[in-house]
Phi, psi and omega in degrees: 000164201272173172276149160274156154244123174293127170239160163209092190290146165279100200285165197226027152194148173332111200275346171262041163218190164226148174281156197286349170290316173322274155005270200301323180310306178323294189352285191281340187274344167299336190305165181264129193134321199092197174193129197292188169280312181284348169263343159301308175309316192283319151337327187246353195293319178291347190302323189254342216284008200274330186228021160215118129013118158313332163280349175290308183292311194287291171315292196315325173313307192280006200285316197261040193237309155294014178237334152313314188299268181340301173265071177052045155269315163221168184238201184186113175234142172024047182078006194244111174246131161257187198237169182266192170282329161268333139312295167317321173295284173319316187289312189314281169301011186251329202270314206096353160330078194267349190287164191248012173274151183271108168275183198281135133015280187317296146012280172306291191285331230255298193273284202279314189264023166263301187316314197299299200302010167236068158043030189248024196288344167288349154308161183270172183303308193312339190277308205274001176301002202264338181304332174319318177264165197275323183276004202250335177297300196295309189302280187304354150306294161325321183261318159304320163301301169256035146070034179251181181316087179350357207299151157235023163220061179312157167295202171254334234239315214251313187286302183332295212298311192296293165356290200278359166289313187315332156297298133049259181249359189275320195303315218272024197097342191065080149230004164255058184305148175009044150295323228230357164067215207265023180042026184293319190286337167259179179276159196294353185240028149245357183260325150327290187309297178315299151002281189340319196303353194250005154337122152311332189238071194337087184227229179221137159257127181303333160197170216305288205250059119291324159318270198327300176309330200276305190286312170308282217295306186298332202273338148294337200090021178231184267204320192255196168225011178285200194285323193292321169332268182314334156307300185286316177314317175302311196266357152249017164292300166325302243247295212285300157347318162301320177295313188296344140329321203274332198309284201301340186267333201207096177306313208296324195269338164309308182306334168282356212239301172310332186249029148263130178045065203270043151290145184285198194225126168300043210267125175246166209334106163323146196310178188276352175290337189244043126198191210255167188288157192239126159344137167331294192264044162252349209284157176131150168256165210259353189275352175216054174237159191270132167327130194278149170296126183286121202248163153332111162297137196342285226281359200271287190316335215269344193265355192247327184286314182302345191277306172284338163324296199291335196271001159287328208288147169242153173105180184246162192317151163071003159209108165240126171220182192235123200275123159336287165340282195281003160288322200255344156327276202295325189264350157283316197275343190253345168221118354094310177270012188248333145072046185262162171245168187306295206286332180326310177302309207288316166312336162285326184281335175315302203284314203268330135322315180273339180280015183099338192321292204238150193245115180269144160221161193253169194274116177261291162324072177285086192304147201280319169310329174254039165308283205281005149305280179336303181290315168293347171250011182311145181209090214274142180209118178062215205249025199238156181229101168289140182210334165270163152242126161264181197257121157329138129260134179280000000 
């Protein structure tokens, strides 16, 4: 018989399970082949290497390899460990891996554990096959982050539009479920501008993929926006989430995990196994994002823009209106807390139009005297350019 090396670690966990660091390991020792103990380290070294020392990563490894070992999970002939039948059952569910063939290295990392790491490993293949490519990678961060509609070759022109409802709804409070339809209806460079609005940094994007790109690289963490950029940011997201699991169980990997990277990490939604579902547009990651501002509801704005109307309005009884400019002049300085931006307003005021809320008319006459009103208050929606809110009379 061939030699076994025997370990006999003192185990520190429930031996019918793996801690999810446990897990990613199980990942990688399933592969065809087996795997050495120094090609794991080295293999597995980007997941971590962002929050332990090589030499930090190199004990914890061989610490949970002996504890795989211990409960039955893997073995290890002539340096080479594999996984059991129960390990394999654990690799299986943490990657989504179903087949019962020992895949590829590449495989694994490239494909199942870029899905796990946006939660998305209980997809079906065909779905999560799209990470492969760089625009298809950028879609499925987006939709897994902000909760959008699952298509899997969204356009890029389709993705702005899903982008700017969630913005949106974010402006109103998330009180505007699917009020605002396929988002379709502003023009592509105000549904940017909205769009825009889920930036760490708010801005106008020049086009559909700069947006898209911009946004996949913040919602992952990661620094550059090509494809490997983004890959790896993912895969140390995984990575940092299995130490951090570790943290309440093991002081020494909580002292590694603070004195490593100690920027926070840009983490999106953890699988679905591990926490409970979140409203859409709550969807997102929550580590660099700023306390949201109490924002508004359809009927509280539709009620504050009529207010700042009437004390605005030009014109005579039964056609009194207000220039767009000066109703969002008056509604940044009387709510202060609700923290909206310019295209936020205006796009809100669309949406509180078409819901019946507030009545928009457009400058059919222009005087050359209110040009730079008429232009700051401009609102392109559908095939129409909005410039008034007009005023009820009672």
């Amino acid at each position: 018989m061939p030699a076994v090396r025997e370990t006999k670690p003192q185990p520190t966990e429930d031996p019918g399970h793996a801690t999810p660091l446990g897990a990613l390991l199980l990942a990688r020792i399933m592969c065809e082949g087996g795997v050495t103990r120094s090609e794991i380290g080295n293999d597995l070294a980007g997941f971590v290497g962002h929050k332990l020392s090589p030499g930090e990563w190199r004990q914890m490894a061989e610490t949970h390899i002996g504890l795989l070992i211990a409960a039955g999970f893997a073995s290890e002939t002539r340096n080479r460990l594999r996984v059991t039948e129960s390990g394999r059952a654990i690799a299986a569910a943490f990657t989504g891996y179903s087949s019962t063939a020992a895949p590829e290295w590449t495989v694994i990392r490239d494909l199942h554990l870029v899905a796990k790491g946006l939660g998305l490993e209980n997809d079906s293949l065909s779905r999560i096959k799209v990470a492969l490519r760089p625009e298809g990678l950028r879609a499925l961060i987006l939709q897994s982050v902000f909760k959008l509609p699952s298509k899997k070759n969204p356009s890029l022109s389709k993705l702005r539009a899903q982008l700017a409802l969630v913005a949106l709804e974010r402006a109103f409070g998330n009180t505007l479920k699917g009020g605002f339809g396929k988002g379709a209806a502003f023009t592509a460079k105000a549904g940017r501008a909205l769009a825009g609005q889920l930036s760490v940094n708010p801005r106008e994007f020049p086009t559909d993929q700069r947006l898209v790109t911009a946004l996949a690289a913040e919602a992952v963490g990661a620094v550059q926006t090509d494809y490997e950029a983004l890959r790896a940011a993912i895969w140390r997201n995984l990575g940092t989430r299995a130490v951090a699991a570790l943290a309440s169980r093991d002081p020494a990997a909580q002292s590694a995990a603070n004195r490593s990277n100690p920027a926070p990490d840009r983490v999106p939604a953890p699988s679905k196994a591990d926490s409970a579902p979140k409203a859409a547009n709550d969807a997102g990651p929550p580590a660099l994002e700023k306390p949201r501002p109490a924002r508004p509801d359809p009927g509280t704005f539709a009620t504050a823009v009529k207010s700042a109307a009437a004390n605005r309005a030009e014109g005579w009884p039964g056609n009194r209106k207000a220039f767009i400019s000066h109703v969002w002049d008056a509604i940044r300085l009387l709510h202060p807390a609700w923290d909206l931006t310019e295209i936020e307003f205006k796009c809100m005021l669309a949406e509180a139009h078409r819901l019946g809320q507030v009545v928009l008319a457009t400058a059919d006459l222009k005087d050359k005297k209110s040009m730079a009103a008429i232009e700051s208050s401009a609102i392109a929606y559908k095939n129409t350019v909005w410039h008034f809110v007009r005023v009820e009379e009672d």
